[in-house]
N, C-alpha and C positions, 0 to 999 in steps of 0.2 A: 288327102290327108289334112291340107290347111284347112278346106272347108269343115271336115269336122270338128278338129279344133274352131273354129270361128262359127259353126254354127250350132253346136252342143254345148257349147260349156262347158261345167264340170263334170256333167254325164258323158264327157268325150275320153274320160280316164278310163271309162270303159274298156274301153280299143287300145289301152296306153303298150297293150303289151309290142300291140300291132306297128307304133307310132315311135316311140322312143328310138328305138335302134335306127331306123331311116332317120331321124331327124340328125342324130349326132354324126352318121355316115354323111349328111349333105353338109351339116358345117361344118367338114372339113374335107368335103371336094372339092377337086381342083377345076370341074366346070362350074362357071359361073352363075348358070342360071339354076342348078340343083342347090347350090349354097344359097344361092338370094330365097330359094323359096323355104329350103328349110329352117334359113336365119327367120324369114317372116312367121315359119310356125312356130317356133319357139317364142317369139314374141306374143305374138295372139294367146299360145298355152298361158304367157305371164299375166295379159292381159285381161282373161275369157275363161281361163280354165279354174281360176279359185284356188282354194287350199289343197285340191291332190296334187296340182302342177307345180306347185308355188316351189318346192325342194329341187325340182328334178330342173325350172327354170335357172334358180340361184346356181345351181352348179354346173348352167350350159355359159356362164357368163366368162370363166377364159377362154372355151372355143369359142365364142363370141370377138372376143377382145385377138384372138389368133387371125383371125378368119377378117379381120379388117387392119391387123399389120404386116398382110402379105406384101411380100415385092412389088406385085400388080395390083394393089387394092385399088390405087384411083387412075386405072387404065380404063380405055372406055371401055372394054369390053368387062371390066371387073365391078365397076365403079356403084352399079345399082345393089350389087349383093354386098358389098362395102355399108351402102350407105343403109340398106336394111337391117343389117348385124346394129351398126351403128342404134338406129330407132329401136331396134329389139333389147339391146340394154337398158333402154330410157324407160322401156313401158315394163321390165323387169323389176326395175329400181323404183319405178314410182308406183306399183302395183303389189309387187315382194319385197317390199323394203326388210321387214322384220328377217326374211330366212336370209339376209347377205352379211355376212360376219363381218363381212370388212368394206363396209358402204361406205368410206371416208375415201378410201385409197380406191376404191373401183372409181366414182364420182371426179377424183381427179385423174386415172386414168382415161377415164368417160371421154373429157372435154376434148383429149388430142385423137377420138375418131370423128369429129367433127371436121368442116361442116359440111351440111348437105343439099348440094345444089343442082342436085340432078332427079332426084326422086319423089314427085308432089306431095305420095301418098305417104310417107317417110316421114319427111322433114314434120309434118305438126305435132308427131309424140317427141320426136327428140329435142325441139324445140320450146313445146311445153315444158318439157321437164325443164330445160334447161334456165325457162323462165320463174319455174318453182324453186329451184337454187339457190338463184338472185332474189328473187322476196324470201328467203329464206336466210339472205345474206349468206351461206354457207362458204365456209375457209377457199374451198378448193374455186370457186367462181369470183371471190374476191383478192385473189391472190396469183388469179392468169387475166386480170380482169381486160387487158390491152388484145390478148389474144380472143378472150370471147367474145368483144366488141369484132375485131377483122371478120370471125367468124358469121357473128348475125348481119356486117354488112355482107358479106360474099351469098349469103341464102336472099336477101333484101334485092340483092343485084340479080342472081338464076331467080328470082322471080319463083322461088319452091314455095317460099310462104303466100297467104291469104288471108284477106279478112280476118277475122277476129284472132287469129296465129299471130298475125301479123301486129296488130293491134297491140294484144299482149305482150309481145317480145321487143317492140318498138318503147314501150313502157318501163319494160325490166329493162334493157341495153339503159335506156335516160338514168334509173335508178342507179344502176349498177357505175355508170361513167360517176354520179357525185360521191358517191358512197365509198368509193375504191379510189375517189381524187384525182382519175386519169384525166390527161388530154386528149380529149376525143377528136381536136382537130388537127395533133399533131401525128394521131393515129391513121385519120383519111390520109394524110399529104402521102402515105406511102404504098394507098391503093390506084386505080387506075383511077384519070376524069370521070370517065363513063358511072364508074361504083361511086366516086365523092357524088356526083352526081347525083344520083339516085338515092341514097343514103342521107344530103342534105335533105331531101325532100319529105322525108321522114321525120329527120330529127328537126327540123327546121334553122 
């Protein structure tokens, strides 16, 4: 089912009749790995599928936002379908912006399914976006700006980002720390050595 979505496109609406109903039945199963794969298709649909998906994604986005404030969202056994849901809003919202009626208030709900530090292939859409925000100076990223700093150092520290992810989000965090006036080193002193650590090394 994901491959179709991810490898048709828009001509995957095709099959939509076949796809729809399993996707919304996985986001909101209680096994883990049927939610993480359905979260990922409905992401890709935002992402891959164009204007037939673009409605049916916008309106997957509170099972989305359910399905990563479960009890056990960041259990390890929960944690990757957590952090999928997570990426599949970012690539909804930066792909479907136009069909979300309420992209202000999703955006700042957005921020507290962060961060993601366990899943490689995850963290660069919701990351991206998240770097698209901050050069966009948007209210909701300027306004938790202490909390999305912790956030991109804890991805900085699991090592989820790379290269040019990494680069650009290393960019936006510096932006966003003058822009929003925070103290970025009185932010570290309440992570672990190890994260100041690694997080100096970045920020210099």
């Amino acid at each position: 089912m994901d491959d179709v979505l991810e490898f048709c496109g828009e001509q995957s609406w095709n099959y939509h009749t076949h796809i729809i109903q399993p996707l919304i039945d996985g986001m909101r199963d209680d096994v883990p790995a049927n939610r993480q794969a359905a979260s990922y298709g409905v992401g890709i649909a935002g992402q891959k599928g164009g204007q037939p998906w673009s409605e049916f994604v916008a309106a997957s986005i509170p099972t989305l936002f359910t399905a990563c404030q479960r009890p056990t969202a960041r259990d390890d056994d929960h944690v990757f379908a957590t952090e999928n849901a997570c990426a599949s809003i970012a690539k909804i919202m930066h792909y479907n912006a136009s069909k979300v009626p309420n992209f202000q208030d999703v955006v700042t709900h957005w921020i507290d399914t962060l961060p993601i530090v366990n899943d490689e292939e995850a963290a660069p859409y919701a990351y991206s976006f998240l770097a698209q925000l901050i050069d966009q100076q948007n209210p909701a990223v300027l306004s938790q700006a202490a909390k999305i700093f912790i956030f991109v150092a804890q991805a900085l520290e699991a090592e989820t980002l790379q290269g040019a992810t990494t680069t650009r989000i290393v960019a936006a965090a510096k932006q966003l720390v003058a822009n929003a006036g925070i103290d970025a080193n009185q932010i570290l002193s309440t992570l672990t050595p190890e994260t100041q650590q690694t997080v100096r090394s970045y920020f210099g």
